[in-house]
DRENLUMPA-13260 format. One record per residue: residue in one letter; residue number from 1; x, y, z of N, C-alpha, C in turn. Coordinates in Angstrom, 3 decimals. Layout:
atom resn A; resi NUM; npx X; npy Y; npz Z; capx X; capy Y; capz Z; cpx X; cpy Y; cpz Z
...
This chain:
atom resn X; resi 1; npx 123.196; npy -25.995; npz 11.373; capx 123.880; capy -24.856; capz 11.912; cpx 125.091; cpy -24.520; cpz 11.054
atom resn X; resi 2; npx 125.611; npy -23.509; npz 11.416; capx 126.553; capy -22.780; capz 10.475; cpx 127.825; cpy -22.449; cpz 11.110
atom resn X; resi 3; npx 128.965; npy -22.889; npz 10.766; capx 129.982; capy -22.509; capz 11.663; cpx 130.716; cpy -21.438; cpz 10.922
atom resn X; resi 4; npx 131.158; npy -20.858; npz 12.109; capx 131.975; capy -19.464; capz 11.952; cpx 133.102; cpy -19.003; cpz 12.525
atom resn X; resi 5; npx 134.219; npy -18.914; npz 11.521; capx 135.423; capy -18.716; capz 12.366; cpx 135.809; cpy -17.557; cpz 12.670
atom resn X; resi 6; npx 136.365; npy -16.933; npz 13.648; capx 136.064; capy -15.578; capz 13.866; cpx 137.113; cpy -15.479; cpz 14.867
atom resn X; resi 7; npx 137.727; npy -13.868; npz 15.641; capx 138.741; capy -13.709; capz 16.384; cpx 137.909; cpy -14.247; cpz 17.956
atom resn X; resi 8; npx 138.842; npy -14.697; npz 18.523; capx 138.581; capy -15.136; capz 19.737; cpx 138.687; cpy -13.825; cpz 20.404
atom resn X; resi 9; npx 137.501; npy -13.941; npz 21.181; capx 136.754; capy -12.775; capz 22.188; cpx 136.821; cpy -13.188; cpz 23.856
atom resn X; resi 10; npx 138.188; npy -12.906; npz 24.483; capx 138.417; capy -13.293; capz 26.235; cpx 136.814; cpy -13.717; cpz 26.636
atom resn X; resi 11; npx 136.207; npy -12.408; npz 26.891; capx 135.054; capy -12.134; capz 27.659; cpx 133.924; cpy -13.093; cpz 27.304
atom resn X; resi 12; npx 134.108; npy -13.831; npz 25.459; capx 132.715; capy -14.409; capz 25.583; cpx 133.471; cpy -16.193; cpz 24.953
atom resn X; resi 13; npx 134.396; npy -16.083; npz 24.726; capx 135.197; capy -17.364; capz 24.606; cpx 135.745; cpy -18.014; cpz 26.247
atom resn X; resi 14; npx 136.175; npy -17.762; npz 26.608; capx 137.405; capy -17.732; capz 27.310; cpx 136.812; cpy -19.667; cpz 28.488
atom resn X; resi 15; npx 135.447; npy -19.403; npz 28.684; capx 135.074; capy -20.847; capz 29.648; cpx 134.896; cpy -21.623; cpz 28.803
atom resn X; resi 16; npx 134.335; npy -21.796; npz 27.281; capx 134.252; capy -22.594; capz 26.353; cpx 135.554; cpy -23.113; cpz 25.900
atom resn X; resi 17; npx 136.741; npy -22.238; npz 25.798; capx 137.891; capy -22.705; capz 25.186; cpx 138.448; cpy -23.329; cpz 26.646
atom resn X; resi 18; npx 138.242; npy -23.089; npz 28.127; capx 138.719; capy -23.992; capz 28.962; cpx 138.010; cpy -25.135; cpz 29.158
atom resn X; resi 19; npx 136.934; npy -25.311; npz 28.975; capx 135.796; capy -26.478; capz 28.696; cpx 136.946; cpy -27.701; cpz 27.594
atom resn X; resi 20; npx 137.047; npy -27.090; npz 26.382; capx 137.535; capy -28.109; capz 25.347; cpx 138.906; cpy -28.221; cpz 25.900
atom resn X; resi 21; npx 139.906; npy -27.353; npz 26.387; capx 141.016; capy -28.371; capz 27.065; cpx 140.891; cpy -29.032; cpz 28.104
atom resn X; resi 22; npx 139.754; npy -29.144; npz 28.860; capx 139.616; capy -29.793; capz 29.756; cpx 139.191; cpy -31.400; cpz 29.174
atom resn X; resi 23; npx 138.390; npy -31.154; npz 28.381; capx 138.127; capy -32.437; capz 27.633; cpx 139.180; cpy -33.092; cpz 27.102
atom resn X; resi 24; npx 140.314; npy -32.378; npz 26.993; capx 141.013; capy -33.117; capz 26.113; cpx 142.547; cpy -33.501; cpz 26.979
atom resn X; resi 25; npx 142.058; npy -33.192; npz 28.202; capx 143.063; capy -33.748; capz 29.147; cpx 144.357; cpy -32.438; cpz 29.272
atom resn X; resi 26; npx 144.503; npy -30.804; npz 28.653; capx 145.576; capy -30.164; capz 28.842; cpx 145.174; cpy -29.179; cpz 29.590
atom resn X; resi 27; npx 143.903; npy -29.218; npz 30.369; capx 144.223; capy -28.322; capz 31.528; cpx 143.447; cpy -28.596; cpz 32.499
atom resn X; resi 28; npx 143.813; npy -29.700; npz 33.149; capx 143.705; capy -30.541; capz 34.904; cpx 143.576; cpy -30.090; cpz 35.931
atom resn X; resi 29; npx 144.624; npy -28.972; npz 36.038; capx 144.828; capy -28.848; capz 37.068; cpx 144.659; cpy -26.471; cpz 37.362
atom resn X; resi 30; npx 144.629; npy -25.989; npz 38.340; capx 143.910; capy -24.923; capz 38.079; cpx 144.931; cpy -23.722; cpz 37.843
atom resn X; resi 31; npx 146.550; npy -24.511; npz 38.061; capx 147.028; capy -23.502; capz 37.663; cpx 147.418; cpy -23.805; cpz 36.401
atom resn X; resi 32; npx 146.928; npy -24.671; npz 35.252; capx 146.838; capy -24.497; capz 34.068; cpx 145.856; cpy -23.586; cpz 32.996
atom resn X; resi 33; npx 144.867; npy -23.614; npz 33.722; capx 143.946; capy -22.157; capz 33.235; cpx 144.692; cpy -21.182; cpz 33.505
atom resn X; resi 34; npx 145.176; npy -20.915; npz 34.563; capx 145.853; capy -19.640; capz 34.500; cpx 147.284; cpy -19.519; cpz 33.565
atom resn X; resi 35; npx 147.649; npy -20.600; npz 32.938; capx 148.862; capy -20.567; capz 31.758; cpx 148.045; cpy -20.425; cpz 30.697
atom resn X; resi 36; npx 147.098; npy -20.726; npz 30.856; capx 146.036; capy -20.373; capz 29.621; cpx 145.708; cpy -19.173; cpz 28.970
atom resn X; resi 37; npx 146.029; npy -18.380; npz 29.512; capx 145.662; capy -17.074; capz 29.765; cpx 146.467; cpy -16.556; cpz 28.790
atom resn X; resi 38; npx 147.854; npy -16.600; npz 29.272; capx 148.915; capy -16.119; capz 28.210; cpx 149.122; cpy -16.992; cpz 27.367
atom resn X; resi 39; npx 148.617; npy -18.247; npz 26.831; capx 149.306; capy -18.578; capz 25.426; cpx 147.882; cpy -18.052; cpz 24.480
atom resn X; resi 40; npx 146.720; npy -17.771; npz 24.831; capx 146.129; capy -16.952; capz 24.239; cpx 146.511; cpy -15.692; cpz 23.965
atom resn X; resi 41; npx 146.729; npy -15.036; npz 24.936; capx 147.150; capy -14.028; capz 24.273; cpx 148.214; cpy -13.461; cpz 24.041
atom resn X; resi 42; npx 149.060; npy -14.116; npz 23.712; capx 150.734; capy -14.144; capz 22.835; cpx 150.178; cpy -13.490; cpz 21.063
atom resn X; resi 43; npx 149.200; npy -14.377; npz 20.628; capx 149.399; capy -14.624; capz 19.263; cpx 148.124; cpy -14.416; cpz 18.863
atom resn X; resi 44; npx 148.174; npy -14.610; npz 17.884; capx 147.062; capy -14.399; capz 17.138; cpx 145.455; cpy -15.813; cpz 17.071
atom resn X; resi 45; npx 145.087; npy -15.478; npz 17.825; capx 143.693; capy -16.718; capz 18.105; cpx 142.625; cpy -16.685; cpz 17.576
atom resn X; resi 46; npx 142.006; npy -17.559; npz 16.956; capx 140.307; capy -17.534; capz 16.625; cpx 139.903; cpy -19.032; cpz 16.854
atom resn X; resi 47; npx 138.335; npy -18.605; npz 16.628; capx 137.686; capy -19.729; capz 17.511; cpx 136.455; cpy -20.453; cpz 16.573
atom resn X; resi 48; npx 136.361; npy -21.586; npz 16.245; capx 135.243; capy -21.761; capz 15.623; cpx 133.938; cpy -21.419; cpz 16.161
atom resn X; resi 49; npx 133.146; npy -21.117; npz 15.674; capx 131.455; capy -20.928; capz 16.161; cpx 130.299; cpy -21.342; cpz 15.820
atom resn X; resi 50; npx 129.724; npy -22.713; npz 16.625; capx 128.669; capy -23.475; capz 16.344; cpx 127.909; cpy -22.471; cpz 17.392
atom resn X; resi 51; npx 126.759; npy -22.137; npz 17.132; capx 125.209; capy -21.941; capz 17.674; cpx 125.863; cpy -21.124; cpz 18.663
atom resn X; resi 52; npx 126.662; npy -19.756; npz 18.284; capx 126.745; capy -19.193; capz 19.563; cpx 127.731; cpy -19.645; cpz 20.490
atom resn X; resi 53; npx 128.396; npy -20.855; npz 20.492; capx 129.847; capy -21.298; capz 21.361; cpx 131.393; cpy -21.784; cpz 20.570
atom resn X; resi 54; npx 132.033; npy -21.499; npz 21.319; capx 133.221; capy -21.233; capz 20.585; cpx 133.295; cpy -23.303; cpz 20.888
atom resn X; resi 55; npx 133.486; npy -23.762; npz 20.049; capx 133.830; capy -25.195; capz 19.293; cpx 135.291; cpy -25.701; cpz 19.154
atom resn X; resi 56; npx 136.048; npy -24.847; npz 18.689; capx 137.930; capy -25.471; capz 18.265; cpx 138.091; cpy -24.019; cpz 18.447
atom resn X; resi 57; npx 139.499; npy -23.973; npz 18.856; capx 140.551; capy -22.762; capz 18.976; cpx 141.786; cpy -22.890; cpz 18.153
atom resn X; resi 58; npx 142.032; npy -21.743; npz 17.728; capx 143.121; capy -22.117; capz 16.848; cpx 144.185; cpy -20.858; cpz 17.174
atom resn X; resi 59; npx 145.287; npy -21.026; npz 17.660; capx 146.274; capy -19.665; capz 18.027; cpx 147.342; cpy -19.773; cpz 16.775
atom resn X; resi 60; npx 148.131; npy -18.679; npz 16.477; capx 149.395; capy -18.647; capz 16.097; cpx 150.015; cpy -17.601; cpz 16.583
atom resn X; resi 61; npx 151.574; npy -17.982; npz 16.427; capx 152.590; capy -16.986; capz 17.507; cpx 153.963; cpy -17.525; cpz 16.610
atom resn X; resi 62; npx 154.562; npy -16.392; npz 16.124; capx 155.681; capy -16.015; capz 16.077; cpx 156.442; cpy -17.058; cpz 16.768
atom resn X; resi 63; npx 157.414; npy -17.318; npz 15.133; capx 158.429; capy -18.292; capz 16.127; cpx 159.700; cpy -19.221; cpz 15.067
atom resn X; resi 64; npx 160.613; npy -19.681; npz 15.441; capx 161.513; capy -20.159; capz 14.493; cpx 162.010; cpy -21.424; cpz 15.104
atom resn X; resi 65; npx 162.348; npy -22.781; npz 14.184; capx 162.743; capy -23.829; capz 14.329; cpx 164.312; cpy -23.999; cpz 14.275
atom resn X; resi 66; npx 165.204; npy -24.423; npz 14.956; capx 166.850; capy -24.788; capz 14.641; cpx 166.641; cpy -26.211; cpz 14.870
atom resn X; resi 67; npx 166.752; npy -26.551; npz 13.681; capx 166.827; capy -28.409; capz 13.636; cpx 168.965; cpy -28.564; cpz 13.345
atom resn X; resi 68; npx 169.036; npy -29.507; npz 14.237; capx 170.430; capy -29.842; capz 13.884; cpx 171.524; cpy -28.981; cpz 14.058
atom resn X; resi 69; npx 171.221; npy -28.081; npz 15.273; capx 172.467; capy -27.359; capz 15.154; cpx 172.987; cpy -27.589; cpz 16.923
């Protein structure tokens, strides 16, 4: 199979990418899907694509570090 990275699509991503945080222990509980919601769509997201399902998610969002002040 062939993977494909591509913009994350709500309507045909959206139970697959709650599937893999569920696996990975960051969204337990049900009002964490619903925080889910908006850190998707803050920023800029895509999704890997094995056989038709979204596989890894990857977001970025605007943002700045102050170390040491």
């Amino acid at each position: 199979m062939h993977v494909q990275v591509r913009a994350y699509e709500p309507d045909r991503d959206k139970d697959a990418v709650l599937r893999i945080y569920r696996e990975v222990g960051w969204c337990s509980k049900p009002e964490h899907a619903e925080a889910y919601a908006g850190l998707v769509g803050d920023g800029r997201t895509f999704v890997a694509d094995l056989g038709g399902t979204a596989k890894c998610m990857v977001t970025t969002d605007l943002g700045a570090i102050q170390h040491g002040t």
